[in-house]
ChimeraX commands (.cxc) that place a marker at each C-alpha (Angstrom):
marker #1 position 0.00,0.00,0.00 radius 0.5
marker #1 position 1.12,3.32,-0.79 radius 0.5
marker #1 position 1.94,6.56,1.45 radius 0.5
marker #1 position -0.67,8.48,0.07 radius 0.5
marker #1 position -3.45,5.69,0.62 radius 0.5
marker #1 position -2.17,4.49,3.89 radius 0.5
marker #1 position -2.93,8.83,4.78 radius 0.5
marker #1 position -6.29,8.99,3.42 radius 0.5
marker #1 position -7.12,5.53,5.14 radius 0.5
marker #1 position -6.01,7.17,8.66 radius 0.5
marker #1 position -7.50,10.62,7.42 radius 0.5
marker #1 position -11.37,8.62,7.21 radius 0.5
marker #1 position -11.16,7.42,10.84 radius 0.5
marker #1 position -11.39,10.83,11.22 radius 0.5
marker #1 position -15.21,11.85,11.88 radius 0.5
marker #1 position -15.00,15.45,10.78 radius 0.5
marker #1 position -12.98,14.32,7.59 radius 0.5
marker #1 position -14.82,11.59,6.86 radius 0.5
marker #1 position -18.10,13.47,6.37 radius 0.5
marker #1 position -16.67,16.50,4.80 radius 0.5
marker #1 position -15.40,14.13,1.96 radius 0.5
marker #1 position -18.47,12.27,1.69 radius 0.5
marker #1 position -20.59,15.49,1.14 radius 0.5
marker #1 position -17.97,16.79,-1.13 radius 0.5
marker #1 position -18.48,13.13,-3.08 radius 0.5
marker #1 position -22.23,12.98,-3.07 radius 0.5
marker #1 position -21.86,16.74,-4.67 radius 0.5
marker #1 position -19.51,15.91,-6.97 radius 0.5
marker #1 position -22.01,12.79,-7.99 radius 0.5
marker #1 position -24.41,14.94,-8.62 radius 0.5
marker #1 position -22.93,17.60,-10.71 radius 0.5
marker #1 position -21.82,14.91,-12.67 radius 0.5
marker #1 position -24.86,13.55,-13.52 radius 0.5
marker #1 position -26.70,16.61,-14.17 radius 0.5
marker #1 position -23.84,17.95,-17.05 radius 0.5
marker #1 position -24.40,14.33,-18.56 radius 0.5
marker #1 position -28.19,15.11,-18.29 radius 0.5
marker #1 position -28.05,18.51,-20.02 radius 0.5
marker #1 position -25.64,17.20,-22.66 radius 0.5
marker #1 position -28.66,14.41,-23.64 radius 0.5
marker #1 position -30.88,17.23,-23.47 radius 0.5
marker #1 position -28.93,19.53,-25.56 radius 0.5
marker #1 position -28.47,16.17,-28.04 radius 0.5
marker #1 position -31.77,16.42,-27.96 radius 0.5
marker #1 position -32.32,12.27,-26.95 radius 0.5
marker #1 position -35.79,10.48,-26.85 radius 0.5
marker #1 position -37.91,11.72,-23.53 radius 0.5
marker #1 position -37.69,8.52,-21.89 radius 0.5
marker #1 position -33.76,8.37,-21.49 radius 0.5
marker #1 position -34.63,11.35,-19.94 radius 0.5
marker #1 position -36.52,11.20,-17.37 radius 0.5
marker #1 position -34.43,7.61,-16.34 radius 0.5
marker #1 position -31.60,9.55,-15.99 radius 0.5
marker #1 position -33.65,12.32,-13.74 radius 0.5
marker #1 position -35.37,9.36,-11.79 radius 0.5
marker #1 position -31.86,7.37,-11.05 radius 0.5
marker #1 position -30.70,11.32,-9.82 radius 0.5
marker #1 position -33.67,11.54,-7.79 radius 0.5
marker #1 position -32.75,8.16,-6.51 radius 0.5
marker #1 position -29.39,8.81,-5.93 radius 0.5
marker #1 position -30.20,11.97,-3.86 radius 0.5
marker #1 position -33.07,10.66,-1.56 radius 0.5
marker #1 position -30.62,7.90,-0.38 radius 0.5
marker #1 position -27.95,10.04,0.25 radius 0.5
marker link #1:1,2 radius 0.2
marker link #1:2,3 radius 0.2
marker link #1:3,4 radius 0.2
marker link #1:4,5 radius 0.2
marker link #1:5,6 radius 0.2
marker link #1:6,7 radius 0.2
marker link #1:7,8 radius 0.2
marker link #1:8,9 radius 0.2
marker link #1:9,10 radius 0.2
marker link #1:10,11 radius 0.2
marker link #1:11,12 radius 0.2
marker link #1:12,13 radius 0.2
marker link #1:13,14 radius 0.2
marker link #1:14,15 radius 0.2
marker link #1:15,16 radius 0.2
marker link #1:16,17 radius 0.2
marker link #1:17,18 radius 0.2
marker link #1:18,19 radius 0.2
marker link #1:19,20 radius 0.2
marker link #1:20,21 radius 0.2
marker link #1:21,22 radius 0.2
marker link #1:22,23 radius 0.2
marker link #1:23,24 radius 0.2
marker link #1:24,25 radius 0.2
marker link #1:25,26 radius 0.2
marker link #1:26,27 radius 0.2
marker link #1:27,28 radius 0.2
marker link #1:28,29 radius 0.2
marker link #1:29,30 radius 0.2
marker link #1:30,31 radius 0.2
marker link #1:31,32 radius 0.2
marker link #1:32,33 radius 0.2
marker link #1:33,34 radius 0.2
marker link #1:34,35 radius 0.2
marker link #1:35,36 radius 0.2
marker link #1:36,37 radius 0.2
marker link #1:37,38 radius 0.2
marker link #1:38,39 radius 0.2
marker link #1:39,40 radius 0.2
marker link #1:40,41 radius 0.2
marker link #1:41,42 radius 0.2
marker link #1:42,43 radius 0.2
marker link #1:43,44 radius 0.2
marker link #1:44,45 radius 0.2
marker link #1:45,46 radius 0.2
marker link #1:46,47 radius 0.2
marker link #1:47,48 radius 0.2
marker link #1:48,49 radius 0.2
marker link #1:49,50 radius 0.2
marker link #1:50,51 radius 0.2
marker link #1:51,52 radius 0.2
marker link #1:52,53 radius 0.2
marker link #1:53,54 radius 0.2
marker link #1:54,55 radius 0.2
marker link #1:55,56 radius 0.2
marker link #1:56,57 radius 0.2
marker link #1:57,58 radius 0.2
marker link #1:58,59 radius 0.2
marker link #1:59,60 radius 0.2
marker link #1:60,61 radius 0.2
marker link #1:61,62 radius 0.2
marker link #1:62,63 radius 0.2
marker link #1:63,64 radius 0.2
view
């Protein structure tokens, strides 16, 4: 295992850490998926790819 792993392993065990860079992840997510939304959009692709992307988002974000 490498330095920089073995540090971010130690840095999780850290509470304050831990859920800073889990919020920062679940944001991250989410931004992601909405530019790949708006790029279908833009593309102009059928309705119902759509709204499965916008329901797995709204999936993603109620179990967060």
């Amino acid at each position: 295992m490498n330095t920089a792993k073995k540090y971010f392993e130690k840095q999780l065990s850290v509470p304050e850490f831990k859920q800073s860079y889990l919020e920062e992840k679940v944001k991250l997510d989410i931004e992601y998926q909405l530019e790949e939304l708006k790029k279908d959009i833009q593309s102009c692709k059928p309705s119902e790819e759509i709204i499965k992307k916008i329901d797995r988002i709204e999936k993603y974000v109620l179990s967060v």
